[in-house]
N, C-alpha and C positions, 0 to 999 in steps of 0.2 A: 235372588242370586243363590245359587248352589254352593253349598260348601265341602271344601274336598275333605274327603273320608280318612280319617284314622289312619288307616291303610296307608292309603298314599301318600301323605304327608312321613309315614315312618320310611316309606320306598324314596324318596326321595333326600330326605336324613343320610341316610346308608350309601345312598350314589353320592351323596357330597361328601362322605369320609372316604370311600373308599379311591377317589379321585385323588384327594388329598395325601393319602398313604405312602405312596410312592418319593415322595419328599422326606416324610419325616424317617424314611426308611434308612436314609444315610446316616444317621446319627445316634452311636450306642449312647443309651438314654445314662450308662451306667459311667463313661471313659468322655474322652472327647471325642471330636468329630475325624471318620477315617480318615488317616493319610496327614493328619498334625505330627509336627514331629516334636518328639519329648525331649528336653532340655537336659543334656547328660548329669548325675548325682554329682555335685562336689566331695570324692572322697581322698581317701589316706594312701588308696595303690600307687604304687609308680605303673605310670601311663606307658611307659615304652617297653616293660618288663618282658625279656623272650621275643621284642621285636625285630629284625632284619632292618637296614635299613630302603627308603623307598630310593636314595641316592646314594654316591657316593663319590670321591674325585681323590687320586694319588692318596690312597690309601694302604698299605701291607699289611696282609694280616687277617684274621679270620674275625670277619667283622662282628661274628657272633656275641663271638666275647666281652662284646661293649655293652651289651645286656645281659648278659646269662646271670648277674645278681652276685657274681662273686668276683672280689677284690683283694689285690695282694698284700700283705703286712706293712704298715705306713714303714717307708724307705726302704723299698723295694728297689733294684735295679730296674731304671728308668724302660729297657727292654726286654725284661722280662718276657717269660711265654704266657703269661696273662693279659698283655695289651695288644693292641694293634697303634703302627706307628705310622705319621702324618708324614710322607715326603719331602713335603717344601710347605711353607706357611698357608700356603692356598689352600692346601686338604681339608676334607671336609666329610663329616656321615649328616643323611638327613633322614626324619623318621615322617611318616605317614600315621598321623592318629586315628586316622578314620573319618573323623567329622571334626570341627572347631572344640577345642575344649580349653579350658579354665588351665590357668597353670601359673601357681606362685613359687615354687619352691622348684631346686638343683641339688642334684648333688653328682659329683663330678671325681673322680680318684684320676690322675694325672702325672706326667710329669713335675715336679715342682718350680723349677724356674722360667717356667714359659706361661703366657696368658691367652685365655681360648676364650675364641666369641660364639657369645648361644645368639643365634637368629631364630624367627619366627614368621612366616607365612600366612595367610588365612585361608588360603590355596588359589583358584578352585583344582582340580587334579593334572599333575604336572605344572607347577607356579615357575614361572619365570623369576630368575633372580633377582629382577627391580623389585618383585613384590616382598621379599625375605627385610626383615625390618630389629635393628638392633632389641636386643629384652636386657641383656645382662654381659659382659664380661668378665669373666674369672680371674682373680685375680692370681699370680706367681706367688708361692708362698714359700721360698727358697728360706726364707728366717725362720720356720720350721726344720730344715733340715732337706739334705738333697734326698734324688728317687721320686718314686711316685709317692704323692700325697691326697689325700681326699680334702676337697671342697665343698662345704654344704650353705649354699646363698638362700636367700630371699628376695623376693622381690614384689612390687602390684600385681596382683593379676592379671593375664594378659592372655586373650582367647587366641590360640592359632590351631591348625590344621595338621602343619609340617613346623616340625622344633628342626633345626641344624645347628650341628656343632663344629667348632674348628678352626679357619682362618687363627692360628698360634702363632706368637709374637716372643720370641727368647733366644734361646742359644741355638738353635736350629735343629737340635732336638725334640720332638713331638711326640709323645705317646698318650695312649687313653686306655684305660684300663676298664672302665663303667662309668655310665651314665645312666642317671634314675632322674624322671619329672613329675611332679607331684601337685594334683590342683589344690590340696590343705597337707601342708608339712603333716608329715606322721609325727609322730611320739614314741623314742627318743628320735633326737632330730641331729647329727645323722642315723638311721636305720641301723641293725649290724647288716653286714653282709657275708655270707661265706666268703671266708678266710683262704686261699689256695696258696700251697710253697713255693715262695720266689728267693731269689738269691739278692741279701742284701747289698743297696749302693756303691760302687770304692767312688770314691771322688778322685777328681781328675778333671785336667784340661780339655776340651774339647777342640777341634780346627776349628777354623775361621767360617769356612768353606766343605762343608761332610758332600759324598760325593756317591755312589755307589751303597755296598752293604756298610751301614756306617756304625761307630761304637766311638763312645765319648772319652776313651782311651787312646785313639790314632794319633794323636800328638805326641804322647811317649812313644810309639811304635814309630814313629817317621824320626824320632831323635836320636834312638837309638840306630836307625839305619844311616843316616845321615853321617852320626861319627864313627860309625863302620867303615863305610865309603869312605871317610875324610886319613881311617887309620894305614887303609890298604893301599890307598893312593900315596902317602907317603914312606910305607916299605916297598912298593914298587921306585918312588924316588930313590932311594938310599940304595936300593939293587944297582939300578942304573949307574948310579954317580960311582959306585964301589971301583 
C-alpha cells in the first residue's frame, strides 16, 4: 500500500483549517462574542441628568427644569420659576433611560404637602400603561415646613427602562422642581445641587377646588372680594331705603 507523501497530508491539514476559519472568525478571541450586550456599570451618576422627558400628561412648565440639576432653597415658594407644576393629580413626566437599568436610590425636591408616585416600566419602547409598576411613593413632608422640600429615599433595586413620576395626592397643588435616579446612592446622599433664587413660602390657605392660573393665596383673595361685594350691596341698600 502506498503511503501519502508528506506533502499531501500537510495540503490537506491546511484545507481543514482553513474551512474551519470562517467560524471562529465571529469571535474576538480578546472581548466576548459580537453583538453580546454589556450589562450597564452600577454607578453614583443620576441616570436622567439633562434628560427631556420621553412622556408627559397636564403638565406646565418647562419640563427641562426637572433635570437641569439645580434646586431651589428648601422652602421655596411652592411655584416658584424653578418648578414645573402638575394640573390635576393625574400628571405625570416619564423618562426613557435607554436600555433597562438598576435603580435604588430618589431624590425628589417638591412641593411639601403633597405625595408623588415613582412608576417603573421595563418598556419595550412606547410601554402601555398596564406595564408601569409601583417602585416607591414619596412621602409629604409638610412637618418639615411648607414650599418645596427635597426628598432623598431608598429603596431594592429595581431594573426599568422608563422611571415616571407623578400621579400627587395633597392639597391640589403639584409642583417639582428636580428629580435625580441613582443605581448606587452617591455620597453625600442627598447630592448638593445648584442652589437658584426663589422667593420664599407665605403660608396660606388654599381652595378647595384651584381652577385656571392657580396660587395657594386665592382664598384671601375671594374673601376679601366677597366682603367688598357684601359692603357695596348694603350702601346701595341704605341709598335706597334713604
Amino acid at each position: 500500500m502506498r503511503v501519502p507523501s508528506k506533502i499531501a497530508v500537510l495540503t490537506l491539514v491546511g484545507l481543514s483549517w482553513a474551512l474551519g476559519a470562517p467560524a471562529a472568525a465571529t469571535r474576538d478571541p480578546a472581548g466576548p462574542v459580537v453583538g453580546s450586550a454589556a450589562t450597564p456599570a452600577c454607578g453614583v451618576e443620576n441616570l436622567i441628568a439633562g434628560k427631556k422627558p420621553s412622556a408627559s400628561q397636564e403638565i406646565r412648565g418647562d419640563v427641562a427644569l426637572i433635570t437641569d440639576g439645580a434646586v431651589a432653597a428648601e422652602g421655596a415658594q411652592w411655584d416658584a420659576p424653578v418648578v414645573v407644576t402638575l394640573e390635576t393629580g393625574t400628571g405625570f413626566v416619564t423618562y426613557d433611560l435607554g436600555q433597562p437599568r438598576s435603580i435604588s436610590a430618589l431624590v425628589l425636591q417638591a412641593d411639601a404637602n403633597d405625595t408623588y408616585q415613582v412608576q417603573g416600566s421595563p418598556g419595550p419602547a412606547e410601554p402601555a400603561p398596564a406595564t408601569f409598576k409601583s417602585i416607591v411613593e414619596i412621602q409629604n413632608v409638610i412637618d418639615r415646613g411648607h414650599g418645596l422640600r427635597t426628598r432623598a429615599v431608598e429603596f431594592p433595586p429595581v431594573t426599568v427602562r422608563y422611571l415616571r413620576v407623578g400621579q400627587a395626592n395633597g392639597d391640589g397643588f403639584y409642583s417639582i422642581s428636580e428629580l435625580a435616579a441613582y443605581c448606587k446612592k452617591p455620597a453625600p446622599f442627598p447630592p448638593a445641587f445648584r442652589i437658584v433664587d426663589a422667593p420664599q413660602a407665605q403660608v396660606g390657605e388654599a381652595p378647595a377646588t384651584p381652577a385656571g392660573p392657580r396660587s395657594k393665596h386665592d382664598g384671601g383673595s375671594i374673601l376679601i372680594l366677597v366682603l367688598a361685594a357684601a359692603a357695596l350691596a348694603w350702601l346701595a341698600y341704605r341709598t335706597v331705603t334713604r
